[in-house]
KEMIVEX-574900 format. One record per residue (C-alpha): residue number from 1; residue in one letter; z, y negated, x negated. Coordinates in steps of 0.2 Angstrom, whole numbers, plus 2048, in hexadecimal, padded with zeros to 3 digits. Each point is the difference from the previous one (the first is absolute). Example, Ala and Ser with C-alpha at 12.3 -4.5 7.8 and 13.67 -1.06 7.14 Angstrom:
! KEMIVEX-574900
[1, "A", [827, 816, 7C2]],
[2, "S", [7FD, 7EF, 7FA]],
! end
This chain:
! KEMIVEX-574900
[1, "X", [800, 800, 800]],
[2, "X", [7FB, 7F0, 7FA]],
[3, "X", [80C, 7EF, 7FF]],
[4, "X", [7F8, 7F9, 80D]],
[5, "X", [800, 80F, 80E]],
[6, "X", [815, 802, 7FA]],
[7, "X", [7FF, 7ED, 801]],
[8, "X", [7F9, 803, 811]],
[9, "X", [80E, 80F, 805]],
[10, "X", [80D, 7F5, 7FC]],
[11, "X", [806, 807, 7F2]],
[12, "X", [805, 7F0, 7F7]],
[13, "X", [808, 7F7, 80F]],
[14, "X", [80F, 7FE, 803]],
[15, "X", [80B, 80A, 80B]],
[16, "X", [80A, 7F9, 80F]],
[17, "X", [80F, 804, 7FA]],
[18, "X", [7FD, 7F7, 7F0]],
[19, "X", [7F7, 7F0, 80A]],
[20, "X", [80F, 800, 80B]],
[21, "X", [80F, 7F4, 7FE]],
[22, "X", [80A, 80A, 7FA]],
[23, "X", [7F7, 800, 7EF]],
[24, "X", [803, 7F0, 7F4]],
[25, "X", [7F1, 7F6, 7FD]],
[26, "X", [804, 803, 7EE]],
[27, "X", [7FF, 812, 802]],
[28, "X", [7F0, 7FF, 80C]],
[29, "X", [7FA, 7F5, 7F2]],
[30, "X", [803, 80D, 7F2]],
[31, "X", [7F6, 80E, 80C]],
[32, "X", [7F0, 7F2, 803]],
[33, "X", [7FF, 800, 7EF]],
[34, "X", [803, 812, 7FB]],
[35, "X", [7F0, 805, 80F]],
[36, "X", [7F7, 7F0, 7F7]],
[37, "X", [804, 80C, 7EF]],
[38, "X", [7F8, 80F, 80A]],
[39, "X", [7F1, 7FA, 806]],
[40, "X", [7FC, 7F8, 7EE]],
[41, "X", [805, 810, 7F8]],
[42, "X", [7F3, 80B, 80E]],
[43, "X", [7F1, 7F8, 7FB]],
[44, "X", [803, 7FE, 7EF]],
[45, "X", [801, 812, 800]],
[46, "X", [7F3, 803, 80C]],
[47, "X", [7F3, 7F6, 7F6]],
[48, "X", [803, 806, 7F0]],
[49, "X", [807, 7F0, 7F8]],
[50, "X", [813, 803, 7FC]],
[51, "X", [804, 7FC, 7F3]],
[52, "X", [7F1, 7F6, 7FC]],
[53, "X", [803, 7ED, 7F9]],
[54, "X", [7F9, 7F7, 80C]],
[55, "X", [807, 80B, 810]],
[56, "X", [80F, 7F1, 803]],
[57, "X", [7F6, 7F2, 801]],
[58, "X", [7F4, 80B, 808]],
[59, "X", [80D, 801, 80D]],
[60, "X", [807, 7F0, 800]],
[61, "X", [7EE, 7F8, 803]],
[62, "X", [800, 80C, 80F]],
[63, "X", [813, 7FC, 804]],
[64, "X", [7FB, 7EC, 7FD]],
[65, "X", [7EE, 803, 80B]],
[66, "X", [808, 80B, 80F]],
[67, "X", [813, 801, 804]],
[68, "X", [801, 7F2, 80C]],
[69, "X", [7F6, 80C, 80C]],
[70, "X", [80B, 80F, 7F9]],
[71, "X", [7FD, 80E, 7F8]],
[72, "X", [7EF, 805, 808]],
[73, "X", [7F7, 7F0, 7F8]],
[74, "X", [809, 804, 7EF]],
[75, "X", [7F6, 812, 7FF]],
[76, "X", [7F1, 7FA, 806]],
[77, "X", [800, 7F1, 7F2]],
[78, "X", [806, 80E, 7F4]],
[79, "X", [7F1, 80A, 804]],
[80, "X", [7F3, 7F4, 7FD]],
[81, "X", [809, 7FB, 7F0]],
[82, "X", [803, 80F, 7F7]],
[83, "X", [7EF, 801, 7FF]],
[84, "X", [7FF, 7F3, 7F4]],
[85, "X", [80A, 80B, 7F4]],
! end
């Protein structure tokens, strides 16, 4: 499965129980960030560039180009620049 079909699954979202009140914004912070990890992670993996030298700003021209739409924008600016690679 690709990160866009887990992306699509919800497998980085939150859960209820961790958007609920119940959970610190610190703590729902620290979990945003670790999924924000994951995704980064799954497509470095999935097209070949970990550790390549250009995979973080790779991703953070992605991040920079997509995230205020979320994370679907991110993989679909990450696709079109890995290419460049």
């Amino acid at each position: 499965m690709d990160t866009r079909q887990r992306l699509n699954a919800g497998e980085f979202d939150l859960t209820p129980e961790q958007r609920s009140n119940k959970t610190s914004s610190y703590e729902r912070r620290k979990l945003v960030v670790a999924n924000t990890d994951r995704v980064r992670i799954s497509l470095e993996e999935e097209h070949g560039v970990t550790g390549h030298p250009k995979a973080e700003h790779l991703w953070g021209l992605a991040w920079e180009h997509g995230h205020a739409c979320g994370y679907g924008d991110v993989v679909s600016y990450y696709e079109d620049f890995v290419k460049l690679l």
